[in-house]
C-alpha positions, 0 to 999 in steps of 0.5 A: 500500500502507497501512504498518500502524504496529507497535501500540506505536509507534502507542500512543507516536505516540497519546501524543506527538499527544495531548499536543502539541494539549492543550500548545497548548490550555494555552498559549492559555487560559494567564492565564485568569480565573477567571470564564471558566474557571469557564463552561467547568466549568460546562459540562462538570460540566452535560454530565457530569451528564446522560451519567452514566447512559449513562458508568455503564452504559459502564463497567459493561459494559465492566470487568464491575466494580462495580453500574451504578446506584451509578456513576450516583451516583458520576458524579453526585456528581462532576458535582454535588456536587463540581462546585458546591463548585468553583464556590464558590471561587477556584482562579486569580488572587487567591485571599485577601489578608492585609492585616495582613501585607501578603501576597497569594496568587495561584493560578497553572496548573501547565499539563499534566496526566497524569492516570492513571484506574483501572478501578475507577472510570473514569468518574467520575475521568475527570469528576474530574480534567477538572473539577478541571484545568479550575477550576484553568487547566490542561490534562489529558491522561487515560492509562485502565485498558486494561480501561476504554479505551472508558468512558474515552475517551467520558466525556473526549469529553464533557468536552471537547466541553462545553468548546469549546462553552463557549469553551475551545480545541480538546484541552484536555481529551483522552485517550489512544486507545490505553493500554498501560502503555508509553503511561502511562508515556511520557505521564508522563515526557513533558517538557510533563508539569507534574504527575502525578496518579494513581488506580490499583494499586500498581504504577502508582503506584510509575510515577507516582512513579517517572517524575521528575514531581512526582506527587500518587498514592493509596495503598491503603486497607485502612479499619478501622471501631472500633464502640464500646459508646458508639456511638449506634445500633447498628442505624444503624452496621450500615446505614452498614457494610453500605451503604458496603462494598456500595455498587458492590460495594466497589469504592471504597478508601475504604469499609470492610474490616474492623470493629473492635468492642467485646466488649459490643455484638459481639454486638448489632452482629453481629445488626443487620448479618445483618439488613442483609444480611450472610452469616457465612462458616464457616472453610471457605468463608472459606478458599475465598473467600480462594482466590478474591479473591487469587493465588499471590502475593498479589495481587487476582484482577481477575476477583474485583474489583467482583463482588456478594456471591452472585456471590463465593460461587458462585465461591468454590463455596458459597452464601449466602441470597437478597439478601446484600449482603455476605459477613462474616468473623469473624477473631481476627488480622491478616498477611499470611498471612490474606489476608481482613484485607487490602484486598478491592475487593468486598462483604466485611466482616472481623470482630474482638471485642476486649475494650475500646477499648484492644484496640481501637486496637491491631487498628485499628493493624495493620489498617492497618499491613497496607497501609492506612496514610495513607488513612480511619479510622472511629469510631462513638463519643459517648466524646470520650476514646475519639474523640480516642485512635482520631484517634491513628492514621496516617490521613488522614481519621478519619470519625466516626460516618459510613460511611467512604465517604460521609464520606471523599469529603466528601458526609456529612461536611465535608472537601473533596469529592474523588474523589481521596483523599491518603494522606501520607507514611505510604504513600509520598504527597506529599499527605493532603488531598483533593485539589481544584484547589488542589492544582492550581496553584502559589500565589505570595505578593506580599508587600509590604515589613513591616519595615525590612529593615536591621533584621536587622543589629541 
């Protein structure tokens, strides 16, 4: 007779045989130079690159969320992009020496990593944080979204079977088979766990910080966009709003929720954006589609998540025009009793005229007071006087003149390629940067003897 092992036991039997191979598969690559490291990422990033359209089409299949051909771009800008600009730099060993100051900084691997992956975006963390653990000598072990397990799990096989075939040992990267939030959680708290590094919703991240492990987390991005009457391009910024926000169907933290704009060119704006493809909501349909996108409580429908434009319509029971790409929604106030001026992971776009820039930086305030505090600001302005006001605001990353998107991920503007974006104390994070393999490692300083120490008697 087979025993039949109880489902949470087998998932917490999954997490200790997991991490105890990728625990050894750290120790013997423990000391690694760079150089070889480097081989084994390049590997992974070639090998990721070419399964990005069969991980896009995996996730898209399996989570129901976001647009397969976006999530191409997305695992390609990972496996790509990013993985070139890793390729540039020193992680481990030596990584800048001061002569004057007689100071060398050395990276040295944390070790084991948890990495928690959501279901948002499951393929392209998993590319990620497998890459960027690896640049930095360490080993990860990825808990996935139960709703994205399979998409999850092939895109660490195809990271892990790069990098044996480049040298690495056996499970240094791995993945948990079976996710349950008991699993994530004992993954996290595990005592081989150097680090935490977490994508997720809030309650996941409040267990990451909660689980007694140093953890670098993301928070939520409730992103306002300032159009300015200096704005260069009227016609430009509509394109970048409505790209960024329906770009995977708005499944990315980072792209726009709502635009704040100056009441001189509100009209212009409004006008250049319904030719890109926005359908204005009457109050009526914004109330049923506010029904729609979020419970009871508050909180987001998962079935509602990464939908396109027409399907939130038809959910929401009304019907937009042929090729919408996003659903606008003209509002005069933010709370939490407008559930439309919180964060949407979906195509939809929230509206504010204020009077002048002035007006302008106050509603970006409460945007972001509303749960986005810490995370992007954009700024689409030639006013230096009006850029340097909205660079005021508690936000990690302020992209001017970019969509919010494209430039907080460090593609079209130049901040630190990253599909991890910190958002700093103001929610409750360790870390504003984007996060790369540098946060990865511990920096120790050799510093060499400057002045006479019996100097300080004197």
């Amino acid at each position: 007779m087979t025993a039949v092992l109880d489902p949470d036991l087998a998932a917490l039997a999954d997490v200790r045989a997991q991490v105890a191979a990728t625990k050894a598969a750290f120790d013997a690559i423990d000391g690694a130079g760079q150089d070889f490291l480097d081989e084994i990422v390049r590997a992974m990033a070639k090998a990721g690159y070419a399964a990005s359209e069969e991980l896009a089409r995996l996730a898209a299949e399996e989570t129901g969320y976001g647009v397969f051909e976006d999530k191409i771009i997305k695992n390609r800008f990972n496996t790509g992009f990013v993985a070139d600009w890793m390729l540039e730099r020193r992680a481990v060993g030596v990584l800048w020496a001061d002569e004057a100051n007689k100071v060398t900084a050395i990276g040295s691997p944390m070790g084991l990593i948890a990495a928690i992956i959501p279901v948002t975006n499951p393929t392209a963390t998993v590319l990620f944080k497998s890459l960027a653990a690896v640049k930095a000598g360490n080993a990860v072990v990825h808990a996935p979204h139960p709703r994205a397990a399979r998409c999850s799990i092939r895109a660490a096989e195809i990271m892990a079977e790069a990098a044996v075939k480049a040298g690495a040992p056996e499970h240094l990267v791995s993945c948990l088979h079976q996710p349950t939030l008991a699993a994530t959680q004992e993954l996290m708290s595990h005592r081989d766990v150097r680090l935490v590094l977490a994508t997720g919703g809030p309650a996941m991240v409040a267990a990451a910080y909660s689980s007694g492990k140093p953890t670098i987390a993301v928070g939520a991005g409730n992103v306002p966009a300032y159009v300015d009457r200096t704005a260069p391009d009227l016609a430009e910024v509509a394109t970048m709003l409505v790209s960024s926000k329906s770009f995977d169907n708005g499944t990315a933290c980072v792209a726009e929720q709502s635009v704040v704009v100056d009441a001189p060119v509100a009209d212009r704006l409004v006008d250049e954006m319904t030719r890109n493809g926005v359908a204005w909501l009457t109050p009526e349909a914004q109330s049923a589609l506010a029904r729609t996108i979020f419970d009871e409580r508050g909180g987001l429908r998962p079935d509602a998540v990464g939908q396109t434009a027409s399907k939130l319509a038809e959910l929401s029971g009304f019907s937009v025009p042929h090729g919408t790409k996003v659903l606008g929604a003209e509002l005069t106030a933010v709370g939490p009793d407008i559930p439309l001026s919180r964060e949407i992971l979906g195509p939809v776009l929230t509206v504010y005229r204020e009077a002048d820039s002035a007006a302008g930086w106050r509603r970006c305030r409460e945007i972001l007071a509303l749960g986005g505090e810490g995370h992007t600001v954009a700024i689409h302005a030639t006013d230096s006087a009006v850029i340097a006001k909205f660079s005021e605001l508690p936000a990690g990353r302020i992209i001017v003149n970019s969509p919010a998107l494209f430039g907080g991920m460090g593609y079209s503007c130049n901040v630190d390629p990253s599909f991890q974006l910190g958002t700093g104390t103001w929610s409750g994070s360790i870390c504003s940067d984007n996060v790369t393999p540098l946060h990865l490692v511990n920096i120790k300083r050799v510093a060499h003897l400057a002045r006479p120490w019996r100097g300080v008697y004197e």
